[in-house]
Legacy VTK file of the C-alpha trace (Angstrom):
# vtk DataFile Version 3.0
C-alpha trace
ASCII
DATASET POLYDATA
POINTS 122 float
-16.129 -74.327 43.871
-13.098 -76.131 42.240
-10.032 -74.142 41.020
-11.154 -72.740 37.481
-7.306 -72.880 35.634
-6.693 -76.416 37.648
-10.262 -77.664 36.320
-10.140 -76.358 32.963
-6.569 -78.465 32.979
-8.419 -81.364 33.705
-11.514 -81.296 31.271
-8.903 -80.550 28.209
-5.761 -83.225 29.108
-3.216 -80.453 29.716
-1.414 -79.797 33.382
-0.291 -76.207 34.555
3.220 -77.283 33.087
1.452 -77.326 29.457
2.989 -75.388 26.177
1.003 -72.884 27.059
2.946 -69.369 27.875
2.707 -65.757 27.093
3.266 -64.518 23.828
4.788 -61.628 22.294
2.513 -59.226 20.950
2.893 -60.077 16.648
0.802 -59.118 13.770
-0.255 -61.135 11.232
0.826 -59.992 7.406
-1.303 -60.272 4.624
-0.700 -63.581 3.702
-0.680 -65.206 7.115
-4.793 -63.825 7.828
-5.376 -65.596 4.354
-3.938 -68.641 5.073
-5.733 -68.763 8.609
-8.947 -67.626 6.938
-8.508 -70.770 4.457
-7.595 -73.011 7.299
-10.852 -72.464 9.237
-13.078 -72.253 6.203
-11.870 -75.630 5.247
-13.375 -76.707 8.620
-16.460 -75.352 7.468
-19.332 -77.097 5.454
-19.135 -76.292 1.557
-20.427 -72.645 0.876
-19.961 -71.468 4.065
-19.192 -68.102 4.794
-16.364 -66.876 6.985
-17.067 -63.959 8.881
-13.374 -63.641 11.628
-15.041 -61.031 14.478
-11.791 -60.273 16.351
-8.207 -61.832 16.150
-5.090 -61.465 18.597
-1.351 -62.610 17.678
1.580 -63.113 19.451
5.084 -64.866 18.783
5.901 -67.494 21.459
9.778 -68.697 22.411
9.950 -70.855 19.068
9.012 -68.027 17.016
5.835 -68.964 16.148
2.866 -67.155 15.758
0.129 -68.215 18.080
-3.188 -66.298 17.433
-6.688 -66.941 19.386
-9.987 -65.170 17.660
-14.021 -65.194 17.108
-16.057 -66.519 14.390
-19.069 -66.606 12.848
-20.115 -68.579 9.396
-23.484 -68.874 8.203
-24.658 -71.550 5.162
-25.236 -69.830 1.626
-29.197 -69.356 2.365
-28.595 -68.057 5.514
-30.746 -70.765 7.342
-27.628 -72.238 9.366
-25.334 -70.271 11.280
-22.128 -70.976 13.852
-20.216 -69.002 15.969
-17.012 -69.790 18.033
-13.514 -69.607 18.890
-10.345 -70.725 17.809
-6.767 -70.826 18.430
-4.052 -70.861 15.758
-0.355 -71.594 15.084
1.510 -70.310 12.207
5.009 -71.449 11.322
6.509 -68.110 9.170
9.849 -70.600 8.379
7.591 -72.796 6.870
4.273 -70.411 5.962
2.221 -72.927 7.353
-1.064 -72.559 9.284
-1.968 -75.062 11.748
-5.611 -75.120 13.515
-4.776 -76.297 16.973
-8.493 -75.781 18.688
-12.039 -74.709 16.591
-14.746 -74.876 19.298
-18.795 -74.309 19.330
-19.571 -75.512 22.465
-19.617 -74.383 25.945
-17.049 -76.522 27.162
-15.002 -76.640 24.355
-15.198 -72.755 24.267
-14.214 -72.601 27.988
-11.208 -75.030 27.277
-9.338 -72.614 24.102
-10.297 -69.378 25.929
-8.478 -70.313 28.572
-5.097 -71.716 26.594
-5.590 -68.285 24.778
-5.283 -66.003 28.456
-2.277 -68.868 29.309
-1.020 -67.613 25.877
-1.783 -63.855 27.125
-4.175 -63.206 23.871
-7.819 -62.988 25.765
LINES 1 123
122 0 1 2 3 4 5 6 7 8 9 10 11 12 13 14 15 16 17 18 19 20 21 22 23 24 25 26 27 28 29 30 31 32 33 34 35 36 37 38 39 40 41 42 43 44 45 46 47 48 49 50 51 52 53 54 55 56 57 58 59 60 61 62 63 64 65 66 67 68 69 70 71 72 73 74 75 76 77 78 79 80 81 82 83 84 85 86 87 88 89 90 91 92 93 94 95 96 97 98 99 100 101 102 103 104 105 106 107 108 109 110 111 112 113 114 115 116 117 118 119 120 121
């Protein structure tokens, strides 16, 4: 069996020298979970609804905000539905939100859960 951390490295282009290091336990204000909420709906189809299941946040040696959570949107009738994670970065001297990883897929999923424990989040 290969080396999980040294073969998730591999499938997502990163080496165990990446960005990736533990955070600082932060919370989000207000107007930071609105600004990620409108950064992953805009990822969504049109009419989508934006359920976020479980967020966590921490501050990383630049002083940004680096948050991993779950999701779940489902189209307007209901007939479509998604669920995944994804891993945030918020710049607070700027107030901006950037969506670094939005993944569905097994994978994918396997690939941001594990930046998010490098970040110490999951």
């Amino acid at each position: 069996m290969p080396d999980m951390p040294g073969f998730v490295d591999q499938l997502s282009g990163t080496s165990s020298r990446s960005k990736f290091e533990p955070t600082v336990s932060a919370a989000l204000t207000q107007g930071e979970e609105q600004a990620q909420r409108i950064a992953l709906t805009r990822e969504l189809p049109p009419g989508w609804a934006l359920t976020i299941l479980r967020t966590n946040s921490g501050s990383d040696r630049r002083g940004r905000i680096q948050t991993c959570g779950l999701y779940s949107a489902a189209s307007s009738d209901g007939s479509q539905k998604r669920s995944g994670i994804f891993r945030s970065e918020i710049d607070r001297s700027g107030d901006a939100v950037y969506l670094r990883s939005l993944a569905e897929t097994g994978t994918q999923k396997l690939i941001v859960y594990s930046n998010c424990q490098k970040l110490g989040l999951f």
